[in-house]
C-alpha positions as CSV (number, residue, x, y, z in Angstrom):
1,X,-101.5,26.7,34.8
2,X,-99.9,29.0,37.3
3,X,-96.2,28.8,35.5
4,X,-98.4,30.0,32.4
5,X,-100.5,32.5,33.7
6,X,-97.0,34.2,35.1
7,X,-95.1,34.1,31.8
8,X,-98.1,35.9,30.5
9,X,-98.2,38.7,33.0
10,X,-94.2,39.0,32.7
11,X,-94.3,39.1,29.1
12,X,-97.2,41.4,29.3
13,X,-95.3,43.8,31.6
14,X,-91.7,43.4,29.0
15,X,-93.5,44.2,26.3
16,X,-94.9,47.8,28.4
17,X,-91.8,48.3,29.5
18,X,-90.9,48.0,25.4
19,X,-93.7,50.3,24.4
20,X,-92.5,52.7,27.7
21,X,-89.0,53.4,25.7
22,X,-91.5,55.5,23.2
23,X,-93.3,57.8,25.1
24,X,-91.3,61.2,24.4
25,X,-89.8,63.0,27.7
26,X,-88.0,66.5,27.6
27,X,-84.3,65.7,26.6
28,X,-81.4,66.4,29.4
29,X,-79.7,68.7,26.1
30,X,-82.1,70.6,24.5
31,X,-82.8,70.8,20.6
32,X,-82.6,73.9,18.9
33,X,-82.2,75.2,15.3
34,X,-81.2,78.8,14.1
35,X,-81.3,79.8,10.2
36,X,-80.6,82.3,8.2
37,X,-80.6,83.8,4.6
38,X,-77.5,85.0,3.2
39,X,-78.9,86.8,-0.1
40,X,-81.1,83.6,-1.3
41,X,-78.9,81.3,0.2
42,X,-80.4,79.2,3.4
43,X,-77.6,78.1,6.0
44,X,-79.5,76.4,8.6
45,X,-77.8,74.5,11.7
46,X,-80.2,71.9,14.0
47,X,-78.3,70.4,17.2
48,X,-78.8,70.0,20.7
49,X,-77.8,72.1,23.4
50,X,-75.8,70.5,26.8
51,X,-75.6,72.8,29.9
52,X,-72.9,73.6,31.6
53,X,-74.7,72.5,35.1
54,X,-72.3,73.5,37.7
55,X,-69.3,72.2,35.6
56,X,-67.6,75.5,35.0
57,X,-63.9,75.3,34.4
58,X,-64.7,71.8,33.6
59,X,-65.8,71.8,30.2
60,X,-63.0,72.0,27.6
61,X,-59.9,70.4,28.3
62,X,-61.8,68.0,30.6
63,X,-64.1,64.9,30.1
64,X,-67.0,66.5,28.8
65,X,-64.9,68.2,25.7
66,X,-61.5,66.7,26.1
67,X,-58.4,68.0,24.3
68,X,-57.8,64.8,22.9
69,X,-56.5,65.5,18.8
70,X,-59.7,63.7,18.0
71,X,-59.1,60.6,18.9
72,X,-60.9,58.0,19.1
73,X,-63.1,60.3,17.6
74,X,-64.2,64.1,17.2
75,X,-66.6,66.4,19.8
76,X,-69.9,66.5,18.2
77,X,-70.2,70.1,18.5
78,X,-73.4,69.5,20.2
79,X,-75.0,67.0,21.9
80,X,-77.2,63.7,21.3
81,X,-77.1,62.7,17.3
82,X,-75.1,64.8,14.8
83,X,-75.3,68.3,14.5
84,X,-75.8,69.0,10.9
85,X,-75.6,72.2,8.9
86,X,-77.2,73.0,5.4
87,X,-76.3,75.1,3.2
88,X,-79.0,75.8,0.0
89,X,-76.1,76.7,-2.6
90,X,-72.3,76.6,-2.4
91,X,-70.7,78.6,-0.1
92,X,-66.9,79.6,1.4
93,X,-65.9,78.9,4.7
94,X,-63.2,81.2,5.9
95,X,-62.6,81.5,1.7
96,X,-62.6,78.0,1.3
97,X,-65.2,76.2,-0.8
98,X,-67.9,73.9,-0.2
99,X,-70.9,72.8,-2.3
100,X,-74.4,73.2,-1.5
101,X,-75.9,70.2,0.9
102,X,-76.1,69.2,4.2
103,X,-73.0,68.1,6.8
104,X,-72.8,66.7,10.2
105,X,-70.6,69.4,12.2
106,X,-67.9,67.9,14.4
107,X,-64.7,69.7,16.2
108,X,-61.4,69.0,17.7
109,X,-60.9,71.5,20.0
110,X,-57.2,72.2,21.6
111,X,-56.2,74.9,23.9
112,X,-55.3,77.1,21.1
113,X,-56.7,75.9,18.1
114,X,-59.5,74.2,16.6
115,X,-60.2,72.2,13.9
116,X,-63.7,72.3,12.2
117,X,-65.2,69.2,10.4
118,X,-67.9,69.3,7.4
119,X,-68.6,65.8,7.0
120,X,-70.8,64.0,3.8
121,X,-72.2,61.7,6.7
122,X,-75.3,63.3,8.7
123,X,-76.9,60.4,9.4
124,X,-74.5,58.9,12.5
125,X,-75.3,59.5,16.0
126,X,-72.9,62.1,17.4
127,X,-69.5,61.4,16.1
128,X,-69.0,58.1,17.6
129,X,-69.1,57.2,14.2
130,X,-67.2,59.5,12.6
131,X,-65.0,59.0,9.6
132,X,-62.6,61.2,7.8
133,X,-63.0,59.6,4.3
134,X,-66.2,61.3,4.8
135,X,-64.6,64.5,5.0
136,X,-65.7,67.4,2.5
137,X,-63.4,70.2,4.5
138,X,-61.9,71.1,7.1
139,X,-61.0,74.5,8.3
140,X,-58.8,76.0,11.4
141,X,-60.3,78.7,14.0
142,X,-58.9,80.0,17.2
143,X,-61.1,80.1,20.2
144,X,-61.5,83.2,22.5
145,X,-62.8,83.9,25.6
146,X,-66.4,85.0,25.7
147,X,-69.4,85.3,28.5
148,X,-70.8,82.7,30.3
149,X,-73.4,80.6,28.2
150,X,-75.2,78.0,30.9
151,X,-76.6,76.3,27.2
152,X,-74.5,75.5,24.2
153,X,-75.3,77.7,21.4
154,X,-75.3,78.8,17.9
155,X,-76.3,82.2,16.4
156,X,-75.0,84.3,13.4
157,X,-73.2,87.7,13.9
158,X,-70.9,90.2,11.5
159,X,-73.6,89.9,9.2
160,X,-73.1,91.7,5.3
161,X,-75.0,91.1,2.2
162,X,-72.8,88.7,1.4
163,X,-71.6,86.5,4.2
164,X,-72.0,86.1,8.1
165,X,-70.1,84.6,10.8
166,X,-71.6,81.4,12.5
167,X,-70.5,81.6,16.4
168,X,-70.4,79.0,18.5
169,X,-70.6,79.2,22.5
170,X,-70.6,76.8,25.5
171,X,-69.2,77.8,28.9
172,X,-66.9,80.7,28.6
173,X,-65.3,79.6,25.1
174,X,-66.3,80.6,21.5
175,X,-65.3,80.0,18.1
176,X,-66.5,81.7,14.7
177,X,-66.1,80.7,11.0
178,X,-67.5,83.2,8.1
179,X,-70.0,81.6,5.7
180,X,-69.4,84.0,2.5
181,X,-71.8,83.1,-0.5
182,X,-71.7,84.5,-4.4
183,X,-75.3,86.3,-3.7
184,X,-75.0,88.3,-7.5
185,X,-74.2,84.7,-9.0
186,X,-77.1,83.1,-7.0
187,X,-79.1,85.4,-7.6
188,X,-78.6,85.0,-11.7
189,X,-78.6,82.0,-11.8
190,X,-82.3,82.0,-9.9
191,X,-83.4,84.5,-12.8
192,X,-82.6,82.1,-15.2
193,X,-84.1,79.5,-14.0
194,X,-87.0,82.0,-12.7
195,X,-87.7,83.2,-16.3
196,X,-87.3,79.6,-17.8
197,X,-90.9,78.7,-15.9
198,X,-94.1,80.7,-15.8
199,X,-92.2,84.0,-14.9
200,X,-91.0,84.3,-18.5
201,X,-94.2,84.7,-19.9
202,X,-94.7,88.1,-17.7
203,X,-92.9,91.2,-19.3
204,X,-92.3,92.8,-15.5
205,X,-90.4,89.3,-15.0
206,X,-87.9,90.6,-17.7
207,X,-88.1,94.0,-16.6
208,X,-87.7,92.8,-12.9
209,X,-84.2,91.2,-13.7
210,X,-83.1,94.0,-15.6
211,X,-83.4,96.3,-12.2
212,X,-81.6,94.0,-10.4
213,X,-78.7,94.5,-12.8
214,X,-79.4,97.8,-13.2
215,X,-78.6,98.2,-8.9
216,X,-75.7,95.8,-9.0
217,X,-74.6,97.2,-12.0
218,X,-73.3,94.5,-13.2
219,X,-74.4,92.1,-16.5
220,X,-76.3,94.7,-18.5
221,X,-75.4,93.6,-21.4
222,X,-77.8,90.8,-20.0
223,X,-79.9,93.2,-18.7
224,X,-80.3,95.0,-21.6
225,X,-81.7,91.8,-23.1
226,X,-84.2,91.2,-20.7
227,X,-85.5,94.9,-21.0
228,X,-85.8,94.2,-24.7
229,X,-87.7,91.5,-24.0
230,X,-89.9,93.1,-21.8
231,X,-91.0,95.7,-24.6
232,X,-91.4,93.4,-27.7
233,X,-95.1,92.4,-28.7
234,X,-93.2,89.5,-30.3
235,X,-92.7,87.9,-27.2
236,X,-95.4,88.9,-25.1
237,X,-93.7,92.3,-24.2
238,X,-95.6,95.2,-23.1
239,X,-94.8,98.9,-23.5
240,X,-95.3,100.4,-20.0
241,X,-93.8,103.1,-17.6
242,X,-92.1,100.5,-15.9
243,X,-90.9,98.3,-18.8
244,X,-89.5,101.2,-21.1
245,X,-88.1,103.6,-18.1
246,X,-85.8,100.5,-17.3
247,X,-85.0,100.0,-21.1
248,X,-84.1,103.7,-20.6
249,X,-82.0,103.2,-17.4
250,X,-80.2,100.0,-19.0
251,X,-79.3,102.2,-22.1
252,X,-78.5,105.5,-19.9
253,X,-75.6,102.7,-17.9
254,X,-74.5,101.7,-21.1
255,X,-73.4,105.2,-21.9
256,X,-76.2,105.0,-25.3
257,X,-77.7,108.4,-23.9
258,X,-79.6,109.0,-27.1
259,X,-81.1,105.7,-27.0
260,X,-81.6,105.6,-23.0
261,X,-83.9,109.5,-24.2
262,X,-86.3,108.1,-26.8
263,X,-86.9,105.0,-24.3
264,X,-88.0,107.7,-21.4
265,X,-89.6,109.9,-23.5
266,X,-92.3,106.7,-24.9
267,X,-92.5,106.1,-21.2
268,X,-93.4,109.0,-19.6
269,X,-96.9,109.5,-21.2
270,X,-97.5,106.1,-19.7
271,X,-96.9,106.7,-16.2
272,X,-99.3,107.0,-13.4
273,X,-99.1,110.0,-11.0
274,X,-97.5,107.7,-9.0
275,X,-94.8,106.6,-11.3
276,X,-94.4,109.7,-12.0
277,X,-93.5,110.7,-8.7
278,X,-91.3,108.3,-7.5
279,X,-89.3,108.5,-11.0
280,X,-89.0,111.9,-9.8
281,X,-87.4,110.7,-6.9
282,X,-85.3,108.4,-8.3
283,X,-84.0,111.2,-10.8
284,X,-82.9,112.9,-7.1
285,X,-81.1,110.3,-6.1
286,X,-79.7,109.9,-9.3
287,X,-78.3,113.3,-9.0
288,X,-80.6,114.9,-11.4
289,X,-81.9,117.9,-9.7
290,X,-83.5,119.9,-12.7
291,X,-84.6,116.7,-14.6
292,X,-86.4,115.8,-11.3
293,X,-88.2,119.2,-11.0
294,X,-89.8,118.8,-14.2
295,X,-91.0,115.7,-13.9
296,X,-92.5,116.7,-10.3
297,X,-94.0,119.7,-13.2
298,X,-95.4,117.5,-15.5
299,X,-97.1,115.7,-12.9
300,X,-98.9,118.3,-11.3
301,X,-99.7,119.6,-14.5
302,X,-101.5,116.5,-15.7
303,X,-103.1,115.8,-12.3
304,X,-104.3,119.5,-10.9
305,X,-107.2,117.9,-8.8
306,X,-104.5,116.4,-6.7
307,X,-103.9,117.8,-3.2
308,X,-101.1,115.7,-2.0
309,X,-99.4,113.7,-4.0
310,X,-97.9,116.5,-6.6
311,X,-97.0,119.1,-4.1
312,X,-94.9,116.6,-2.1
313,X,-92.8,116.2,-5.3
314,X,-92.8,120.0,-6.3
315,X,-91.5,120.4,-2.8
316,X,-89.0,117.8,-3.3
317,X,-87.9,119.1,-6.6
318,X,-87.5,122.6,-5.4
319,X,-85.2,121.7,-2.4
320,X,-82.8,119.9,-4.4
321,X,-82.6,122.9,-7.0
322,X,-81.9,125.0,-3.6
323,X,-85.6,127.4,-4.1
324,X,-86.4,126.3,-0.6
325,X,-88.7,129.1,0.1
326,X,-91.0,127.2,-3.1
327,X,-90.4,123.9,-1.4
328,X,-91.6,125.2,1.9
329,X,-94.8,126.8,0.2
330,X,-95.4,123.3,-1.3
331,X,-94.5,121.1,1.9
332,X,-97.0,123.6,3.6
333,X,-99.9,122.8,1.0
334,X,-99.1,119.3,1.4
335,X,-99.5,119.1,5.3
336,X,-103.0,120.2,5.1
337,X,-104.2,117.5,3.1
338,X,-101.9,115.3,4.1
339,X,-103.1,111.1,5.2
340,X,-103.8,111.3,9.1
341,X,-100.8,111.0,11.3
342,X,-98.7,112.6,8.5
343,X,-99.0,116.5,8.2
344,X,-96.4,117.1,11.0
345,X,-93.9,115.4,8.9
346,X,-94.6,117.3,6.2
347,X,-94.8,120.8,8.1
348,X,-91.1,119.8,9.9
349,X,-89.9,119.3,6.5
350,X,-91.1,123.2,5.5
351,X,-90.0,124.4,9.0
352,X,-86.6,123.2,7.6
353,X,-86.6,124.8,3.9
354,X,-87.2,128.2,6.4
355,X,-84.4,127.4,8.4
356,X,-82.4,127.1,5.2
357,X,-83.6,130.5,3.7
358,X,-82.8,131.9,7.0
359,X,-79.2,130.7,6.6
360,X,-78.7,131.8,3.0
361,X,-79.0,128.5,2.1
């Protein structure tokens, strides 16, 4: 009865012992993941960071990170199980290509060159078991010198709107590799699938897409489409500021000025003082001074209870035609009724159109 009663208590105190290995305690490499959006592109890295821990010098080229050509196997780039990175569409790394998914990360660092491993296997602890018929690319980066980092780490610098570098940093080495993405094809192709759902029964949708085109200026033969779509009753279009001034903007990039004129002139009895305004604007931008000015006109014409809105855009109009002592009057007017917090912006703005006068300007 003894002998029992003390296999019971010692399989009692195995099987705690088994349940122990569960409880969660704070990892000796913390985890971490960093993400970022290149256009609508997701690259996302998870991995865990080691510390240095009083190893300096002792890192790379040493037993921690050895310079060993890989063999028997790869640095994880990391610590614990696989670092992975994801990418949400196809992308280039240093121009190379590589389809959309997700990779386990791994290196082979040398003294003066490193090789960097995209692998179809994410699922392997570390890279103990790495292998290369799992390969998807490989690229080649030389390392630098950088500042001390105590903990392993991954962020995203020389960031444009269409690629970014991913650094890595451990020690006093880093590496870099630029992740470039397609953003205008990416973004088409989420139009498309965009206007294939719900979104292609809303007229803006179309007319949405078509001023996308319209600032990349590129596929307006397909934008022109979509702002015809926009505007046919067949189809659910609607004839609005917004949906015939694009038609209008398509038409005036495709050099069919005529066209591009009746579109803007069906629009702008539609517009809102708002619209108005801010077409205004846009006609400024556009390099469209006197065009501008008499929109800002018609607006404060149709709207003469207004005490803001108008005179900011008469003011506007009348600085980029150069009557600045107009646009001061106006900016002036449009202090005093100004929101709160804004009249001194508006009475800089006048002080300004003085100071050109003043300077013959």
């Amino acid at each position: 009865m003894k002998k029992v009663i003390t296999l019971f208590f010692a399989l009692l105190l195995m099987g705690s012992l088994l349940e122990a290995q569960n409880i969660k305690l704070p990892p000796a490499s913390k985890k971490a993941a960093v993400a970022e959006w290149i256009g609508l592109t997701k690259v996302a890295i998870h991995y865990s960071r080691p510390g240095v821990k009083g190893r300096e010098g002792q890192v790379f080229g040493g037993n921690l990170v050895p310079y060993n050509e890989g063999t028997p196997f790869p640095w994880r780039a990391g610590a614990n199980e696989n670092t992975t990175i994801y990418f949400e569409n196809a992308v280039t790394i240093n121009g190379q290509d590589l389809p959309a998914g997700k990779y386990g990360f791994h290196a082979i660092p040398a003294e003066d060159e490193w090789t960097l491993i995209f692998s179809k296997d994410i699922d392997s602890w570390g890279s103990f078991f790495y292998d290369e018929n799992n390969d998807a690319l490989r690229v080649n980066v030389k390392p630098s010198k950088g500042e001390n980092t105590e903990w392993l780490s991954y962020d995203f610098v020389n960031q444009t709107d269409i690629s970014a570098d991913i650094r890595l940093r451990w020690e006093q080495k880093e590496i870099a590799f630029t992740v470039g993405s397609d953003v205008h094809a990416v973004t088409m192709a989420n139009i498309e699938k965009q206007l294939h759902g719900l979104d292609g029964f809303n007229p803006k949708s179309y007319s949405a897409a078509a001023q996308y085109c319209i600032g990349a200026d590129k596929d307006l033969d397909k934008a022109l489409a979509w702002a015809e779509r926009s505007i046919d009753r067949n189809f659910g279009g609607q004839k609005t500021f917004q949906t015939l001034s694009t038609h209008a903007q398509v038409l005036e990039k495709l050099d069919r000025t005529e066209e591009a004129q009746a579109s803007i002139e069906a629009a702008l009895p539609l517009a809102t003082m708002v619209e108005l305004h801010f077409y205004g604007r846009q006609l400024i931008q556009n390099e469209q001074p006197k065009k501008a000015l008499e929109v800002f006109q018609m607006n404060r014409d149709r709207n003469p209870d207004d005490t803001f809105t108008t005179f900011v855009g008469l003011a506007r109009g009348n600085m980029a035609v150069g009557e600045f002592g107009t646009a001061a009057d106006h900016f002036k007017t449009a202090a005093q009724n100004a929101p709160k917090g804004q009249a001194t912006f508006y009475e800089d703005l006048a002080k300004k159109c003085e100071e050109k006068m003043g300077k013959g300007g």
